[in-house]
C-alpha positions, 0 to 999 in steps of 0.5 A: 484438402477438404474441410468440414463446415461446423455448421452443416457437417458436410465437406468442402474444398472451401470452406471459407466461401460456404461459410458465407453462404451457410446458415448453419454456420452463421448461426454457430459463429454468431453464438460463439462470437455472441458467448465470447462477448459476454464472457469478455464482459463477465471477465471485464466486471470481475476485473474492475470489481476486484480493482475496486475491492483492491483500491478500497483495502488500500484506502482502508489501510491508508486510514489505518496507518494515518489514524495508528500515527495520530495517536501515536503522535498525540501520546508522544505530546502528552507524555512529558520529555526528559530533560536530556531530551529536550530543545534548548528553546524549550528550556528557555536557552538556544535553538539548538538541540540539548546534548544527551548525555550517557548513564555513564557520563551522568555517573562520572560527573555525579561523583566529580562532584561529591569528590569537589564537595558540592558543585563545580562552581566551588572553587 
């Protein structure tokens, strides 16, 4: 089987054997290999460029999430808690966490105490 070197354009049985002897083709394969590098290297700055882009959103986003939650937390301590919501410690009792109770719960000890006339203490 013959072959064509790439350089010179003749035919060879060898091709292997004439490439090393052949200018032409050392010359073509230099720059083939020289381009493949540079193209390596290209590929490689935009990878690590778009990583760094990548990390930097990231951080980006991570301050963002941290600086939404600072405020949030700060308003939440601003803003007075109900009474229902508040520990037993705050109030000055236990340090266990007060029971909350429904709208409806509310609604039935209310009147319990209108029908007892006052409090559940008046008996």
């Amino acid at each position: 089987m013959v072959h064509q070197c790439e350089g010179c354009g003749r035919d060879f049985k060898y091709l292997t054997r004439h490439r090393a002897k052949c200018a032409d083709a050392r010359d073509l394969l230099a720059g083939g290999i020289k381009r493949h590098l540079e193209e390596d290297e290209r590929r490689l700055a935009l990878r690590t460029a778009k990583k760094k882009e990548w990390q930097a959103r990231k951080k980006a986003e991570i301050a963002e999430r941290k600086t939404r939650e600072q405020a949030k937390r700060a308003q939440l301590e601003a803003e007075p808690r109900p009474d229902s919501v508040r520990t037993n410690s705050e109030r000055g009792g236990h340090h266990t966490l007060a029971v909350r109770r429904s709208a409806g719960q509310q609604r039935d000890e209310e009147r319990e105490d209108r029908r007892d006339g006052g409090g559940r203490d008046s008996t």
